[in-house]
Wavefront OBJ file of the C-alpha trace (Angstrom):
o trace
v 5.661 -11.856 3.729
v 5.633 -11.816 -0.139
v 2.499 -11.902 -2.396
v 3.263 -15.881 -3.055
v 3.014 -15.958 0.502
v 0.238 -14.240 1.120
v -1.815 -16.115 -1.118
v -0.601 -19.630 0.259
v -1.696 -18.178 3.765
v -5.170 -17.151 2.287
v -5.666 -20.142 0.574
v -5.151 -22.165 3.913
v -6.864 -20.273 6.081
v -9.872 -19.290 3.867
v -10.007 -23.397 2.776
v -9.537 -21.982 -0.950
v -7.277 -23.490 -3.571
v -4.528 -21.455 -4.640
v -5.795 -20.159 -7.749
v -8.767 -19.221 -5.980
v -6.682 -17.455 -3.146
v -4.682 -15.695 -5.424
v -7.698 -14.603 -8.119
v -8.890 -13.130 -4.293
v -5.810 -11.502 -3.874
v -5.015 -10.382 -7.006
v -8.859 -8.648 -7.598
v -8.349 -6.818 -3.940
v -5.070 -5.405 -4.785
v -6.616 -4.101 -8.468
v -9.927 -2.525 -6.315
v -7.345 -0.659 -4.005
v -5.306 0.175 -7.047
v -7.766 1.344 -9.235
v -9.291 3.285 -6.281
v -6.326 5.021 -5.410
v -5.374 5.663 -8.965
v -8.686 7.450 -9.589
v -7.712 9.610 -6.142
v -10.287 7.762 -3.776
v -9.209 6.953 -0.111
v -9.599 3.099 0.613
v -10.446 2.418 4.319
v -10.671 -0.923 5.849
v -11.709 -0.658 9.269
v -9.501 -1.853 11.844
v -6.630 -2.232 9.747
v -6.041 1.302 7.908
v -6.208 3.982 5.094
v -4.686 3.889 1.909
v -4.738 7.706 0.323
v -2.979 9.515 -2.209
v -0.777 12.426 -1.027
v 0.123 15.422 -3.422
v 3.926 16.040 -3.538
v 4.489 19.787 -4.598
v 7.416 20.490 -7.553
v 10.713 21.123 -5.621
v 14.406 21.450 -6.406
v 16.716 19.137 -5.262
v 20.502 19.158 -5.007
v 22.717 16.043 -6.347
v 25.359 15.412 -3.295
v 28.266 14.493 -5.677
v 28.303 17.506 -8.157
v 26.288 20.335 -6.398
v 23.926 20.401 -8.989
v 20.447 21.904 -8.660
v 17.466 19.406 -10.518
v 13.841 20.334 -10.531
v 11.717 17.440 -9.335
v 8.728 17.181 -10.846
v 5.257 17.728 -8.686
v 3.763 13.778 -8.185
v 0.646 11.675 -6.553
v 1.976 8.953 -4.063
v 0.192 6.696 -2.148
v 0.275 7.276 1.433
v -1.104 4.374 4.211
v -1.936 5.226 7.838
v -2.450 2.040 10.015
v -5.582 2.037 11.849
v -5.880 1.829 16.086
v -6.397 -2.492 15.984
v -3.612 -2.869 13.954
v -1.326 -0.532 15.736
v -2.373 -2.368 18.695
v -1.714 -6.184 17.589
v 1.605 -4.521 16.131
v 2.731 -3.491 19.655
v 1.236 -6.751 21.308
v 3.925 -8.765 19.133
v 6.744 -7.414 20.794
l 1 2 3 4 5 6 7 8 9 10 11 12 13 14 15 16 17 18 19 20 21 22 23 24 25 26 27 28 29 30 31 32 33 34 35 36 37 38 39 40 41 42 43 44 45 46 47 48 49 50 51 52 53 54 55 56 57 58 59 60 61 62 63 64 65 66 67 68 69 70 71 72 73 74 75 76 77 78 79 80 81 82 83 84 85 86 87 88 89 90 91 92 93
C-alpha cells in the first residue's frame, strides 16, 4: 500500500472525501515527523513505536577497490511493532 492508497482507504472507511482523508493523512505523518525530528518517541498503542536510533561514526570498506571511507555518525528512525499488530500480522498467514 502506497500513500495514494492509503488515503483512498481512509477516505472510504472514515466516510471522508479525499482531500479530507489525505489533509488527515498528510497532518499525521508531519506530527510523527516533526516528533521524531525533534528526538521524541511516537507511540501508538497497539500498533507500535517510532524512535530515533543513534548510529555511531564507523569506517567502512568499498568491496570493489578495498578502500577504507569514514561514515559519518547519523540519527535514523527506528519502528518496533507493537504485540496487536504482531499478532494480526501472524493471523494473516
Amino acid at each position: 500500500m502506497n500513500k495514494t492508497e492509503m488515503i483512498a482507504k481512509v477516505a472510504k472507511d472514515a466516510g471522508l472525501t479525499k482531500d479530507q482523508a489525505s489533509k488527515a493523512v498528510n497532518a499525521v505523518l508531519d506530527s510523527m515527523t516533526d516528533a521524531l525530528a525533534a528526538g521524541e518517541k511516537v507511540q501508538i498503542i497497539g500498533f507500535g513505536t517510532f524512535s530515533v536510533k543513534a548510529c555511531a561514526e564507523k569506517v567502512a570498506r568499498i568491496p570493489k577497490t578495498g578502500e577504507k571511507k569514514v561514515v559519518p555518525a547519523t540519527k535514523r528512525p527506528k519502528f518496533t511493532a507493537g504485540q496487536a499488530l504482531k499478532d494480526a500480522v501472524a493471523k494473516a498467514k
